[in-house]
C-alpha positions in Angstrom: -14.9 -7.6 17.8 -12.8 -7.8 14.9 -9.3 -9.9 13.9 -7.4 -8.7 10.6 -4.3 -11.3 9.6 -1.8 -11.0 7.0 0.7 -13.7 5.4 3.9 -12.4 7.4 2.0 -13.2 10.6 1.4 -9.5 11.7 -2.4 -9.0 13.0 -4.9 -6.9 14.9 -7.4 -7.8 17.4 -10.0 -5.5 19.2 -13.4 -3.9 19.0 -15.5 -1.4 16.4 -18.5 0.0 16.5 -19.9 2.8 14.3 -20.4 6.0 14.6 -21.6 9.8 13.2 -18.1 11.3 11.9 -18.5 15.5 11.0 -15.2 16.1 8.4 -14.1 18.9 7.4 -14.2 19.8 3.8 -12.0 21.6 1.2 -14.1 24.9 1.1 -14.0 24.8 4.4 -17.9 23.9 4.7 -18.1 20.5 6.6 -20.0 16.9 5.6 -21.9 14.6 8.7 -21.3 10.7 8.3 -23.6 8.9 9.5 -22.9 5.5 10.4 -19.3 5.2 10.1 -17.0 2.0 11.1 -14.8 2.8 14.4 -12.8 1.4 16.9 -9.6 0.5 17.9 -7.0 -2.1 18.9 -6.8 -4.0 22.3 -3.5 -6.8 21.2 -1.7 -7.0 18.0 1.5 -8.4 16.5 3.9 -6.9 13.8 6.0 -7.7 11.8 9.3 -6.2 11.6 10.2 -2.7 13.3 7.5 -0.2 11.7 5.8 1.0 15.3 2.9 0.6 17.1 -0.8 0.3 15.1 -3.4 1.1 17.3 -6.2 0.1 14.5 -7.4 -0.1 10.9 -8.4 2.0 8.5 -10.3 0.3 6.0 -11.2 1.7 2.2 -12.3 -1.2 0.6 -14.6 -0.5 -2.2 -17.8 -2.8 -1.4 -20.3 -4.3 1.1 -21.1 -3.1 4.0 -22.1 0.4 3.1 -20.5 1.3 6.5 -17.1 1.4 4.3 -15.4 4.7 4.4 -14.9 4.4 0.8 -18.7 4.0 0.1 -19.7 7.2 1.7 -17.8 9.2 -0.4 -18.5 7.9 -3.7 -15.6 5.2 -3.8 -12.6 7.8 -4.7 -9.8 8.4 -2.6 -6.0 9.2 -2.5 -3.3 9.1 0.0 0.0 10.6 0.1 3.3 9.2 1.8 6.1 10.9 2.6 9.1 8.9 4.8 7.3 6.3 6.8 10.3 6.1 9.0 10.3 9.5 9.9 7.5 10.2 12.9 7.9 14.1 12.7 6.6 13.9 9.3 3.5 15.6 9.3 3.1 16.3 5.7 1.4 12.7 4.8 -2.4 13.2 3.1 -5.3 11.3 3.0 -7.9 12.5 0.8 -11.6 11.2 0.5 -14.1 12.5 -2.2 -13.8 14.4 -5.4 -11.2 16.7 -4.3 -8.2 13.7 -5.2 -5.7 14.8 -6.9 -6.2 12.5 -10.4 -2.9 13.3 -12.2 1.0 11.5 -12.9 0.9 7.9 -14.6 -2.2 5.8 -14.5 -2.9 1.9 -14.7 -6.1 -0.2 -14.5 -7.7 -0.8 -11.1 -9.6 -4.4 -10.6 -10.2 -5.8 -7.3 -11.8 -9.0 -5.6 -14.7 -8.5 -4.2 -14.6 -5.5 -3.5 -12.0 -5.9 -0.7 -8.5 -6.2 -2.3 -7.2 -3.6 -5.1 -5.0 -5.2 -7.7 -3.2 -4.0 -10.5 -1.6 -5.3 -13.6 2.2 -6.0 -13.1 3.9 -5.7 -17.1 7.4 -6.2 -15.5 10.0 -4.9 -13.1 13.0 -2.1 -14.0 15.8 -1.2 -12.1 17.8 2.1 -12.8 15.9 1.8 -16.0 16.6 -1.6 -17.3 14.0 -4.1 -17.6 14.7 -7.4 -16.2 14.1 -10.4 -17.8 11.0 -11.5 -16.1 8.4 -13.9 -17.8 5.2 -12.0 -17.1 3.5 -15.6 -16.4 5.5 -15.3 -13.2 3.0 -12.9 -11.9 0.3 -14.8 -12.7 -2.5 -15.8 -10.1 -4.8 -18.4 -9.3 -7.4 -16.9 -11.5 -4.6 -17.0 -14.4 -3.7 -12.9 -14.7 -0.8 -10.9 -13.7 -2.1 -9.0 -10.8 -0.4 -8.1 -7.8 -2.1 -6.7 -4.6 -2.0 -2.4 -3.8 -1.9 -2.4 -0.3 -1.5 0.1 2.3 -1.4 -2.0 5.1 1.1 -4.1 4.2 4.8 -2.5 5.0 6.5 -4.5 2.3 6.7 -5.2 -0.5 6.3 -9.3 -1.3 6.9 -10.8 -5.2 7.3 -14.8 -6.1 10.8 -15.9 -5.5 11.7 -16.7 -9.3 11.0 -12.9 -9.8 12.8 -12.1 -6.9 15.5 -14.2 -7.1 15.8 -12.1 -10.3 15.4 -8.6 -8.7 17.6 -9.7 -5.5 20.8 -10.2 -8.0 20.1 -7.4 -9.8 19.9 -5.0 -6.9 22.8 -6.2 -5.4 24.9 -5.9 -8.7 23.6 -2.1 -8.8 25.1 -1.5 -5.3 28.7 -2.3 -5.8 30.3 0.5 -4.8 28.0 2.3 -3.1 28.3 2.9 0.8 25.1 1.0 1.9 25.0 -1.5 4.1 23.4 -4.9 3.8 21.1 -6.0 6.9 22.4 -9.0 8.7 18.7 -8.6 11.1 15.9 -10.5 8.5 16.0 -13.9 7.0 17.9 -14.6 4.3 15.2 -14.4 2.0 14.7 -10.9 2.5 16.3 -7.7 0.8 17.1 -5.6 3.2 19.5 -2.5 3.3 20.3 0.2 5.7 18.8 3.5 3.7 15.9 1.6 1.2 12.9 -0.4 1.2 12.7 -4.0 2.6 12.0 -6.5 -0.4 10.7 -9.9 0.6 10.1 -13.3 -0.9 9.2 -16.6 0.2 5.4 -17.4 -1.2 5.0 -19.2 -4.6 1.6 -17.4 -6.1 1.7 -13.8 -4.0 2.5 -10.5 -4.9 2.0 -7.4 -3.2 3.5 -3.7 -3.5 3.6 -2.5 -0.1 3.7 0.6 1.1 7.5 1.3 1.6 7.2 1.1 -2.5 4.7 3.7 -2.3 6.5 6.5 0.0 7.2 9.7 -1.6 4.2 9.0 -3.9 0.3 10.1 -4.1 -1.7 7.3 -4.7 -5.2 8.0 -5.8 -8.2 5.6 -6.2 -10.8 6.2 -8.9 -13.0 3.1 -8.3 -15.5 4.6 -10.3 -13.5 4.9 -13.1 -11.3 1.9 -12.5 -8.1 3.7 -12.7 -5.2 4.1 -9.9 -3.0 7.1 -10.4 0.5 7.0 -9.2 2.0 10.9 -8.8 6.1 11.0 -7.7 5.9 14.3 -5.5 7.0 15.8 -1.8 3.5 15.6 -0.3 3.8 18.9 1.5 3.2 20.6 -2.1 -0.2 19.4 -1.9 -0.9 21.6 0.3 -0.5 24.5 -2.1 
């Protein structure tokens, strides 16, 4: 059996076993894995509108060697396109040697071996830096990290830097024809055509994957790096 919880109260409960998984490679040869985590969900609860997960899918970097991760020498990449859109079918995962390493890197940590975290210098909107103390994104082990996570929807940040971010945002938008969601909690920044903001926890921040749409991600654990590339994920398939 497993349980998986998250701050905003979403979860997943059910059962996992493992497994010999045969993949298909690149050059079109193909690779056995032996002893692979599987399974799937029996109840869950989510939170917000973002669909029904039917599972896991876990590429954490450590113990047990069962990891995905581990058995393909802890180097991955994944590609979203619109997360909202179902008939997408251009979204990439990518396990092995064969990621795509290239756009703008940043040092990778994580916490053993289970959560990725990266180095947040500050936030920009339309270009402009906001005046945000970097000490704001400071954790309990005194450094300005903030969780990379894929199985989080949204994206969450302290409220003094959001606070900051919210009046920003909604400065930017005068005058443009969006409309602001009267649905969440007022703590959240929400509006019809963008990514969902929210706040509300005084030592946790985490870019979630609505930040991440419309970008390939790729994890070089080895190296320690995380490569962010901006691109339509359909071209990587050329």
């Amino acid at each position: 059996m497993y349980r998986i919880s998250y701050v905003d109260d979403t979860n997943s409960n059910g059962t996992f076993d493992t497994e010999q998984f045969t993949f298909e490679t690149s050059d079109e040869g193909i690779t056995i894995v032996k002893d692979l985590i599987f399974g799937c969900s029996t109840s869950h609860k989510i939170h917000g509108d973002h669909g029904r997960p039917v599972g896991r899918f876990g590429l954490a970097s450590q113990t047990p060697t069962i990891y995905i991760s581990n058995k393909f020498g802890f180097r991955f990449s994944y590609c979203i396109g619109n997360i909202s859109n179902l008939e997408y079918s251009h979204n990439k995962l990518i396990l092995g040697d064969d990621i795509v390493l290239e756009g703008d890197s940043t040092p990778l940590n994580f916490n053993k071996g289970l959560i990725y975290y990266v180095t947040l210098k500050g936030i920009s909107v339309d270009d402009k830096m906001l005046d945000i103390d970097r000490n704001t994104f400071k954790n309990d082990s005194d450094e300005s990290q903030v969780t990379i996570d894929s199985s989080t929807t949204e994206t969450w940040l302290v409220t003094k830097a959001y606070q900051i971010l919210q009046e920003e945002i909604e400065h930017h938008l005068e005058g443009f024809s969006v409309t602001k969601s009267r649905t969440v909690q007022k703590w959240q920044l929400c509006y019809y055509g963008s990514s969902r903001i929210s706040s509300g926890f005084h030592n946790l921040n985490v870019i979630g994957l609505q930040a991440q749409q419309f970008h390939n991600a790729a994890f070089d654990v080895v190296g320690d790096k995380l490569y962010f590339l901006r691109i339509d994920c359909d071209l990587l398939e050329n």
